[in-house]
C-alpha positions in Angstrom: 0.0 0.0 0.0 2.8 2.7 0.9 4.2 1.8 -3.0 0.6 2.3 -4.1 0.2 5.2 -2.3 3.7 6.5 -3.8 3.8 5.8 -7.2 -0.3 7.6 -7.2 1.3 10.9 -5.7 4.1 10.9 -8.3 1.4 10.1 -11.0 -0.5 12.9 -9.2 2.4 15.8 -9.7 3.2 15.5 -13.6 0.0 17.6 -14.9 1.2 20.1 -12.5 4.5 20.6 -14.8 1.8 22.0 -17.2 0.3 24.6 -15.0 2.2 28.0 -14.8 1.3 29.3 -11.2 2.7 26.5 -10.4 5.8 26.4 -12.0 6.2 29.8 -11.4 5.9 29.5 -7.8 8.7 26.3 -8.2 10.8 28.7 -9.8 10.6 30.6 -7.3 11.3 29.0 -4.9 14.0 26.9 -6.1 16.4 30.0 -6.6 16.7 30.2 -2.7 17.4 27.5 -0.8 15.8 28.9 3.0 12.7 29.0 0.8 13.0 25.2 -0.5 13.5 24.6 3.3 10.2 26.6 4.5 8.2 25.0 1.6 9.2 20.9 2.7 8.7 21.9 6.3 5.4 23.5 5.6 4.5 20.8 3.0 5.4 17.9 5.5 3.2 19.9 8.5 0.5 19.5 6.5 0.5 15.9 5.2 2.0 14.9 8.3 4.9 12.4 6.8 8.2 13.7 5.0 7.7 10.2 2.8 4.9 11.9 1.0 7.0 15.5 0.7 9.7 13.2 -0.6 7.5 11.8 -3.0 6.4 15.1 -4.4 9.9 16.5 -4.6 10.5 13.1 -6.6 7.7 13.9 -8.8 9.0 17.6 -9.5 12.1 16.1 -9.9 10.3 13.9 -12.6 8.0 16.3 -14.3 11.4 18.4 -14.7 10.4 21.0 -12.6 13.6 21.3 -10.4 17.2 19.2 -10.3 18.5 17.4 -7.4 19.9 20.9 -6.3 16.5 22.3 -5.8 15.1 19.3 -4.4 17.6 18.9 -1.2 16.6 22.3 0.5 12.9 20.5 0.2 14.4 16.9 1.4 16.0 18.9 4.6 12.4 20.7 5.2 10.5 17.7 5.1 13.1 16.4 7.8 12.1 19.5 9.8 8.4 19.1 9.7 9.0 15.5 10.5 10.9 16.0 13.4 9.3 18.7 14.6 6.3 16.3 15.8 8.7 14.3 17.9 10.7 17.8 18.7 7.7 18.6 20.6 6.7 16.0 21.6 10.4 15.8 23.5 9.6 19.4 24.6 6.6 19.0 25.9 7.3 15.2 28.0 10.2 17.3 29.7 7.8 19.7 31.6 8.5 19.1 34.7 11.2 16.4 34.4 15.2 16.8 35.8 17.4 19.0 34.1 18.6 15.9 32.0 15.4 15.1 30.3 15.0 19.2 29.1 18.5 19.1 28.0 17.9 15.7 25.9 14.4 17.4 24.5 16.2 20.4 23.5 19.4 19.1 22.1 16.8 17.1 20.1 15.7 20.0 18.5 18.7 21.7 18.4 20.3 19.0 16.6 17.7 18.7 14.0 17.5 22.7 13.6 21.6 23.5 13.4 22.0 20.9 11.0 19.8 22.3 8.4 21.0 25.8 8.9 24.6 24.4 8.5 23.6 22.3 5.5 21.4 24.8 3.4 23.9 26.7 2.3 26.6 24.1 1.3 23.3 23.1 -0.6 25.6 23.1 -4.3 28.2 21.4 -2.9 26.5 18.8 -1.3 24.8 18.0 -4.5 27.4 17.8 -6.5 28.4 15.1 -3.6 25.6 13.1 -3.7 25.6 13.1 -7.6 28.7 11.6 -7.7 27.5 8.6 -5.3 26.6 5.9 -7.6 24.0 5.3 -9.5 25.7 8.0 -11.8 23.4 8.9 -14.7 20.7 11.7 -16.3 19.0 13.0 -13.1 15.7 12.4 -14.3 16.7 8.4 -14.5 18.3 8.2 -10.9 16.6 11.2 -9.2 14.6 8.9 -6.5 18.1 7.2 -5.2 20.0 10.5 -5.3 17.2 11.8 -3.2 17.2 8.8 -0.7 21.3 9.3 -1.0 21.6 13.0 -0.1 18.5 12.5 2.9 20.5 9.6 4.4 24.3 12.0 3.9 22.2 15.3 5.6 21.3 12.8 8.5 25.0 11.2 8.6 26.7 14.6 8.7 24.2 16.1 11.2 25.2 12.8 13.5 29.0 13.4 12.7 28.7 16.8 13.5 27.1 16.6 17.0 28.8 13.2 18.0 32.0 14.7 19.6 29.5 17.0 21.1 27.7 14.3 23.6 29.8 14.8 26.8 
């Protein structure tokens, strides 16, 4: 059902290639990374799963309405939104808990917020990166691993970032 539900949400954005407030507000968008960011957050608040933002970034991706470099911002969004249920969730269980449990529930959130910051604007850099990670190929062909590649790097770099960090 989740590959059902997938492949009808990429079937879903390629009309929307053809209509021009919507590529214009792409365009738009995709020129500035903070914005690609606000948009996957905002997109993932609102379906409530970063799988289905990452589909539609896909589907862009796909209809040729953005690269890989304009998709990324969007990929770290989505991992916003999608954290910030469980940020809050962290937040909110530490009322009233030791200092411990607060500092876990915002380090939480700290980690999730500093490494997007850091990481959106290294945003061409990091694509070129995670283009270079096999499979190599025409974007269009390999987009969906490239995508799952450069979520899976933003996550690893994040956790190799705040490692040393943990004392």
């Amino acid at each position: 059902l989740l590959f059902l539900g997938i492949d009808t949400m990429g079937a879903v954005m390629k009309p929307l290639a053809e209509n021009p407030v919507f590529t214009d507000l792409i365009a738009q968008v995709t020129g500035v990374p903070v914005l690609g960011v606000l948009v996957g957050t905002l997109m993932t608040l609102v379906v409530q799963s970063s799988s289905a933002t990452t589909v539609m970034a896909i589907g862009f991706v796909a209809a040729g309405l953005m690269g890989l470099r304009q998709a990324i911002p969007i990929i770290m969004g989505a991992n916003i939104g999608d954290n910030l249920g469980t940020t809050i969730t962290a937040l909110l269980a530490a009322i009233g808990q030791s200092r411990d449990a607060k500092r876990v529930a915002l380090s939480h959130c700290i980690f999730n917020l500093s490494g997007c910051l850091l990481f959106v604007w290294l945003v061409g850099p990091f694509a070129s990166v995670v283009a270079a990670i096999p499979p190599a190929g025409p974007e269009v062909e390999v987009i969906a691993r490239q995508i799952a590649n450069a979520h899976t790097l933003f996550n690893l770099g994040c956790t190799v970032l705040w490692l040393p960090l943990t004392p």
